[in-house]
N, C-alpha and C positions, 0 to 999 in steps of 0.2 A: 367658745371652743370646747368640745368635748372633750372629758378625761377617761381614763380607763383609769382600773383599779389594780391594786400590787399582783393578783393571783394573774393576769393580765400578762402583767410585764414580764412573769415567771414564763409564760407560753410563748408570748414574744421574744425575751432575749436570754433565755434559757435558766436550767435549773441553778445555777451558778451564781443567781441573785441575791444578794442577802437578805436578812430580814431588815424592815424598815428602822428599825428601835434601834437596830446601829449605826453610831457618827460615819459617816462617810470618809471622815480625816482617818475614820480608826479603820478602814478600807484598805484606802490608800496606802497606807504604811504595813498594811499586814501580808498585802498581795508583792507590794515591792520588797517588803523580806522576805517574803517565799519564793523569789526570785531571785534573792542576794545568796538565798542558803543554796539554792539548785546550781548556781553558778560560779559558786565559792570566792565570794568578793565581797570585800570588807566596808561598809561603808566609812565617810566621813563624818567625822565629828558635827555634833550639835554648831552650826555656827556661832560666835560672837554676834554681843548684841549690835556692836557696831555695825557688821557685815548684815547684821539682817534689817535693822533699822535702815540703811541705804539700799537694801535690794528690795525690802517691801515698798517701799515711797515711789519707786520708779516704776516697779511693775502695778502698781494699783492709782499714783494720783501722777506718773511719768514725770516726777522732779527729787530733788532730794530735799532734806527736812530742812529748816532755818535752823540759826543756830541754837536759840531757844528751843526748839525742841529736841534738838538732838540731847543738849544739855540734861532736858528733862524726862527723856529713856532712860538715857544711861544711868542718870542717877536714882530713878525709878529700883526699887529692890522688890515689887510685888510678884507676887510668882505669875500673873495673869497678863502681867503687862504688855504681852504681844499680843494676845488676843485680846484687848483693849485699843491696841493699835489698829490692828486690821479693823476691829468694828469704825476706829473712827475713820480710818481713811476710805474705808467704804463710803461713810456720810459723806465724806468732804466733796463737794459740786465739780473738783478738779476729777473726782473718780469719773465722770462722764465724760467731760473731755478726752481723755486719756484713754477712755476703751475706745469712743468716737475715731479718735486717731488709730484703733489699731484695725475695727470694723471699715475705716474709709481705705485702710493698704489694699483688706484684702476685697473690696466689692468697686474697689476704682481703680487702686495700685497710682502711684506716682503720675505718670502720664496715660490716660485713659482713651479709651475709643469715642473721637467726637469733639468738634470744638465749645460743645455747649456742657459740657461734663468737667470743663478744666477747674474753672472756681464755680465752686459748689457750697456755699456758707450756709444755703437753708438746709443744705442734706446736712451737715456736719454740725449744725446748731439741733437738731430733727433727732439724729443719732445720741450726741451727746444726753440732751432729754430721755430719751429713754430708758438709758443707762441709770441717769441720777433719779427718774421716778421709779426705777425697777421695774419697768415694762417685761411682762415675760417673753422671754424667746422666741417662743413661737406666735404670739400676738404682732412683736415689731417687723419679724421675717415675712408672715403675711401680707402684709403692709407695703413690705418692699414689694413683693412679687406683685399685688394686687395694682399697687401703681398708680391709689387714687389719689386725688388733689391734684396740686400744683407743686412743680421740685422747689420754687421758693419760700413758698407759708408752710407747705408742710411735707418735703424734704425727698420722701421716698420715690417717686414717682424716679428722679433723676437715675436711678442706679437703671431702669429699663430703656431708659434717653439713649443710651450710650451704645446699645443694640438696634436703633431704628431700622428697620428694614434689614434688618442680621438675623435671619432667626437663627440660622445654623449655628451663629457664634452664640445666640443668647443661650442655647440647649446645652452647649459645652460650659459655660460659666454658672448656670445655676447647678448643674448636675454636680458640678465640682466644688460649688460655695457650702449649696444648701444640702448635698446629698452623701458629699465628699465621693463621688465618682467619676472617673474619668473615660467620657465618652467618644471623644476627638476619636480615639484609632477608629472607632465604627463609621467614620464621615465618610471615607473612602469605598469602604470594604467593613464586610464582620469581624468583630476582634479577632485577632488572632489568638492571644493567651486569656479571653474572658467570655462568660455567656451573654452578650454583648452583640445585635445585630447590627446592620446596617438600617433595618426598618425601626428597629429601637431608638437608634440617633435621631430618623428623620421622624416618627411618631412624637417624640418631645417636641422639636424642633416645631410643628405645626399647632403645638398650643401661641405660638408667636408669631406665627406667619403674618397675621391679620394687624398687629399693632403698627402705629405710627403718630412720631410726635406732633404735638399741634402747639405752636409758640404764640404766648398771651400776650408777649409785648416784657418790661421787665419792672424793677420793685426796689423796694429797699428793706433788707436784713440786717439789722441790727446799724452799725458805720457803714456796711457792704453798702452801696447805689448802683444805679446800674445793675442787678440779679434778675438775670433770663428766669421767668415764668411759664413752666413748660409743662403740659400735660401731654399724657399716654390714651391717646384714643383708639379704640377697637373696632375695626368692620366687622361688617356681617358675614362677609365671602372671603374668600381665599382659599387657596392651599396649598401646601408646601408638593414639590413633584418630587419623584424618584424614578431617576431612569436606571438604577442598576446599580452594580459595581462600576470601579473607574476603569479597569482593565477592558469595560464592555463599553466603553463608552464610543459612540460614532462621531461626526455631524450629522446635527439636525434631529437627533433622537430625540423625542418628547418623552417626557416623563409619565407616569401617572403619580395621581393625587395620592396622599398618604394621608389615614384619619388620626385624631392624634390619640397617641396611645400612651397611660403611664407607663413609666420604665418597668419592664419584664411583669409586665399585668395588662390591665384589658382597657382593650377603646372605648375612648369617652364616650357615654351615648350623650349626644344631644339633642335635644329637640327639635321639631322641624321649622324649617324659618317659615315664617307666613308668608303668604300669598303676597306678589305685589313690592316688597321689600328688596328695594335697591338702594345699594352706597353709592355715593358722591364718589367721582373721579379721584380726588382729595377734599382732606377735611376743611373749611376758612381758618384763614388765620386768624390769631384775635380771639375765638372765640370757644368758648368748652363743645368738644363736640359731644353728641347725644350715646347714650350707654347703647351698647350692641343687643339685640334681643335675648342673647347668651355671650356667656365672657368664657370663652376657654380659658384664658391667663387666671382667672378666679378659681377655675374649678383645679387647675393644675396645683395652686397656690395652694387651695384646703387639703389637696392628697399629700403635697410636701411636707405641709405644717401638724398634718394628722399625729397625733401619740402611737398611732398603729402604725403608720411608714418605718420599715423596717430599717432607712438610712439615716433619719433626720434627726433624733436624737446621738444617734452615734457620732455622728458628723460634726455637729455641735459640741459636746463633750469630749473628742480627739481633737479640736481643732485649739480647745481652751484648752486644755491640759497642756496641749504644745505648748503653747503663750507662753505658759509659764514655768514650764517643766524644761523647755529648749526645743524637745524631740515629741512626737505625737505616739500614743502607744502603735497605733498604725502609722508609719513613715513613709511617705510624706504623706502630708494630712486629706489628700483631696483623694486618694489610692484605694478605696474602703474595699478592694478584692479582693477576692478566694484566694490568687495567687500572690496576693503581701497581706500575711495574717498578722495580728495584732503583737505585740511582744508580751501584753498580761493579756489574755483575752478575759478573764474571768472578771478582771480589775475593769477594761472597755464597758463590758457588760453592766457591771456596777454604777460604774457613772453615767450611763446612759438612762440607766433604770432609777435611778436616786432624781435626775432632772426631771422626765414627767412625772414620779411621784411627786415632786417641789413643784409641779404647775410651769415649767421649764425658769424657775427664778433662779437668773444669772449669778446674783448676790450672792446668795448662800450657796451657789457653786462654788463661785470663787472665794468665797470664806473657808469651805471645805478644804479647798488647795492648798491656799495660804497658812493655814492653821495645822497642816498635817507635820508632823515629823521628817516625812520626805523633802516637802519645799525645802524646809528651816536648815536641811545638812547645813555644813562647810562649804567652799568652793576649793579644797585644796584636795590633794591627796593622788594616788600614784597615775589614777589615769589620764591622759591629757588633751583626751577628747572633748572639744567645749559642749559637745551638747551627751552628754552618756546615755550610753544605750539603755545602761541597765536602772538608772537613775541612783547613782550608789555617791552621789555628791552633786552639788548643786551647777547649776548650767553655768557656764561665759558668755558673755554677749555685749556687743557695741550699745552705746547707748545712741537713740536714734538721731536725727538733726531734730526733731520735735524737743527730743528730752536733753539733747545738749543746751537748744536756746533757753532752755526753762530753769533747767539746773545753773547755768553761769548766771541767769540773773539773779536766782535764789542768794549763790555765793558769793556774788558780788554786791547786796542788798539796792541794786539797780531799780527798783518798785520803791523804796523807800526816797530814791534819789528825784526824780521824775512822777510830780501829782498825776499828771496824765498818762505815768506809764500804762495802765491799764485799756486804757481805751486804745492808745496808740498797738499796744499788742494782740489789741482785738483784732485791730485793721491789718497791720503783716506781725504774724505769728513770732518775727526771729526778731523783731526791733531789739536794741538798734542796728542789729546786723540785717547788711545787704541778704535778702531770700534768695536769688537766684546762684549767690555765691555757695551759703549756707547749704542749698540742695543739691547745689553739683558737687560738694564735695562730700556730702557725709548723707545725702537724700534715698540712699538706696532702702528700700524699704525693711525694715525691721526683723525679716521673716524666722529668724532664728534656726537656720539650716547649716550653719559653722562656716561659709565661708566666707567671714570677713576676710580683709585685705585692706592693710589703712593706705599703702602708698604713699607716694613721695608729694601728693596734691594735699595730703591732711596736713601736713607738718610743713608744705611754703604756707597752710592757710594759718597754721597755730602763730607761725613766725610773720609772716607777715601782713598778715589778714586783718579783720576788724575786731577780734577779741580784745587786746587793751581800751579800745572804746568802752569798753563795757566797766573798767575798772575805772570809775568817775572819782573824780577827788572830793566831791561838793560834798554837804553836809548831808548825814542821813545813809552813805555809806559804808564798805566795811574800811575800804582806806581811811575815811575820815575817823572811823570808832579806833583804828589801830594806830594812826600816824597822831591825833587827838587825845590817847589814852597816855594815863601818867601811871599806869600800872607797870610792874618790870616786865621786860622783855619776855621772859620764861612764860607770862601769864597771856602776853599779847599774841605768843604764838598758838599758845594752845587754843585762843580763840579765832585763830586763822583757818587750826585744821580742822577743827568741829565744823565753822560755817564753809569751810571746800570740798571737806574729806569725810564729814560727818563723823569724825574720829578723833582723840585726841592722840596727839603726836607721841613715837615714842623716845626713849631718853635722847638716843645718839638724832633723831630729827629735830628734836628741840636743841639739843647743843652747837648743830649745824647751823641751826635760823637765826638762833639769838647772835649768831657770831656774825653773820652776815649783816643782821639787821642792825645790829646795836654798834657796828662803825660808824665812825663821824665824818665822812665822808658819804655824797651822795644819799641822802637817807632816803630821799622822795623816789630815785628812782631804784634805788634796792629794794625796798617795799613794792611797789610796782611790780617787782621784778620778781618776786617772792609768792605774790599773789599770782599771779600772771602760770608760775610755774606747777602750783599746786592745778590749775583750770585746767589747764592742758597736758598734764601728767597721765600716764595710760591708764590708773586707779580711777582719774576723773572719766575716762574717755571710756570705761566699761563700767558692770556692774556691778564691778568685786575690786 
């Protein structure tokens, strides 16, 4: 993949770009104070190690820390020791998982287009890989668009499945993943509020006219059996029609053909098909069909993934920032228009510019985030907006059904109880909890736009759903370490809230528990009941 060079990115993403030799974290923090000063708003305090020790673990390996570690932060007195942290949770093989889950939201979302897109374990094994070998960005994005292999062995292929014989929708979904644009209003008619054709939409649109999938029969991923092996094959002919606007539209109007054109730039030239060159009615099943003489899907994929596309790193760069920040400096993140400008543009620019100088490496993106001043705020202070505009304190956010099942096992040392919990949690993600429960109630995807709503379905599930399963009495639990331990009560608590809360408890909590706990009545299920309360407490149930 070609790079460009800094004086490059100056021309490209304007004069506003800093110089290389500065941290990016020292970016971050100097554009968002220059924005706290214009707006006369006071940040939040440096968070507690607590607070940041459970909001880093979640946003980087999506669980909370065991109790040993937690133990081992807090007691930590080094001045370096979060950036020590983040390095390791970077390493940790849970950090691809964990992005894998938030990449599979936004390029499948929950219930996707397609029966053969619903379980997807080679995409989400494919993904996660990338992540922990630190695949650049723009290398695995390729990949996806490009569409080669099989979605089983090697993963990508599936996210273009899901579009077969869609071009129209596949134009609105890349435009919006990979470019953060939104093209839909051109489907009809030319944008109204943007420079955005009709011919623009359908011009994307016909780099996909011609794909279609071809089913290899299926495999096995990992415990997965039964995994659909599906390739993306390209003909030679086709092409997309347009008959007009929709207000013009008759019976029986033919279209004409559109060539594909990238967005607000020039038609692909192709070359000309040889002589003789005819496609099959459909591809056979069973069998890899043969490469097209030309791939438009390739040639679109290198214009996206190019360091010169004027969208794709911004896009990328707004879209992570959201992640983890709550709010996108452009809002919403797939918006990247004239008429919804940036809230720092300078700050945009910077981090767009710092990713292809890095070779588009994720990593030390998100190292940059995490490690800035900004992330590390508080989450407390006067304003009460969960995700702030101005970023002048740290985001609120549900934790998702992914990071609930992972976090209650953590806290309940469920893995230590069960030799086979791992493999069994290969197979359904939420063991021992029912998945289908699990997703209708807490499944909504992650996206960080504020508008949770726990409702009255969260709290019959807390109450009377399958989470006490989780709280095992067998040896190698936390029940067993607490209802087992001949330590005093005061100490057994504090080792409750470390492994639930990541925290240790304060005076009037600990006075509470011990008083609860240390009656001699019921003790088995006052503990139960103890633990049970800390899982399900709104502290567990968000980020802060």
């Amino acid at each position: 993949m070609p790079r460009v060079n800094f004086a490059i990115l100056v021309l490209l993403l304007g004069t506003s770009v800093v110089a290389a030799a500065e941290p990016l974290r020292d970016v971050i923090d100097r554009e968002v104070a220059k924005a706290w000063a214009e707006k006369g708003l006071e940040p939040a305090a440096r968070s507690t190690d607590a607070v940041f020790l459970r909001r880093v673990h979640l946003d980087l390996v999506g669980t909370i820390p065991t109790h040993d570690e937690a133990v081992a932060f807090l007691d930590d007195t080094s001045p370096d020791k979060r950036e020590k942290l983040i390095d390791r949770l970077l390493a940790d093989p849970r950090f691809g998982r964990k992005q894998g889950d938030e990449w599979d939201m936004v390029l499948f979302g929950r219930n996707p287009a397609g029966y053969d897109t619903r379980d997807r374990p080679g995409f989400q094994k494919w993904i996660a890989e990338r992540f922990n070998d630190n695949t650049p960005y723009d290398v695995w994005a390729a990949a996806v668009l490009k569409a080669e292999g099989n979605s089983a062995d090697h993963g990508a292929p599936l996210f273009l499945v899901q579009y077969d014989r869609r071009p129209l929708d596949a134009a609105v979904a890349v435009s919006k993943i990979f470019l953060g644009v939104q093209l839909e209003c051109a489907r009809c008619h030319d944008h109204p509020f943007e420079d955005y054709t009709q011919l623009d939409f359908y011009g994307m649109a016909a780099f996909y006219e011609r794909l279609r999938k071809v089913d290899l029969g299926t495999t096995r991923v990992g415990v997965h059996t039964n995994v659909k092996k599906i390739v993306v094959g390209e003909r030679n002919t086709g092409e997309v029609l347009f008959s007009g606007a929709a207000t013009d539209q008759t019976p029986g109007k033919k279209g004409e053909a559109v060539a594909p054109k990238f967005m607000q730039g020039d038609v692909l030239e192709e070359p000309e098909l040889p002589e003789g060159v005819e496609d099959p009615k459909s591809f056979p099943a069973k069998k890899v069909p043969p490469a097209p003489h030309f791939s438009r899907k390739d040639a679109l994929a290198d214009w996206i993934t190019s360091p010169e596309n004027p969208w794709f790193a911004k896009a990328v760069a707004n879209r992570i920032w959201a992640q983890y920040m709550g709010r996108g400096l452009v809002d919403p993140v797939d918006n990247l228009a004239p008429s919804n400008p940036p809230s720092h543009p300078e700050l945009l620019d910077a981090l767009a510019a710092g990713l292809i100088e890095h070779d588009f490496d994720l990593k030390w993106f998100i190292r940059e985030i995490t490690s800035s001043r900004t992330y590390q705020l508080g989450h407390t202070g006067s304003v009460v907006d969960a995700r702030p505009r101005w970023f002048e304190r740290a985001r609120t956010r549900p934790l998702s059904a992914e990071e609930l099942a992972d976090a209650w096992r953590v806290a309940t040392d469920y893995l230590s109880v069960r030799p086979d919990a791992a493999q069994r949690v290969e197979k359904n993600r939420f063991d021992p909890l029912t998945s289908g429960f699990v997703l209708r109630f807490f499944g909504k995807p992650n996206n960080g736009v504020g508008d949770f709503q726990g409702g009255l379905s969260e709290h019959l599930y807390f109450n009377n759903g399958q989470v006490t399963s989780l709280i095992s009495t067998s040896k190698g639990g936390l029940y067993d370490r607490l209802a087992g331990s001949e330590e005093p009560w005061e100490q057994r608590v504090e080792r409750l809230f470390l492994t639930v809360l990541s925290r240790r408890p304060k005076p009037a909590e600990t006075e509470r528990f011990v008083a609860h706990l240390a009656a001699e009545d019921d003790q088995q299920d006052r503990l139960r009941e103890a633990i049970w309360a800390l899982m399900t407490c709104s502290e567990f149930r968000f980020n802060h």
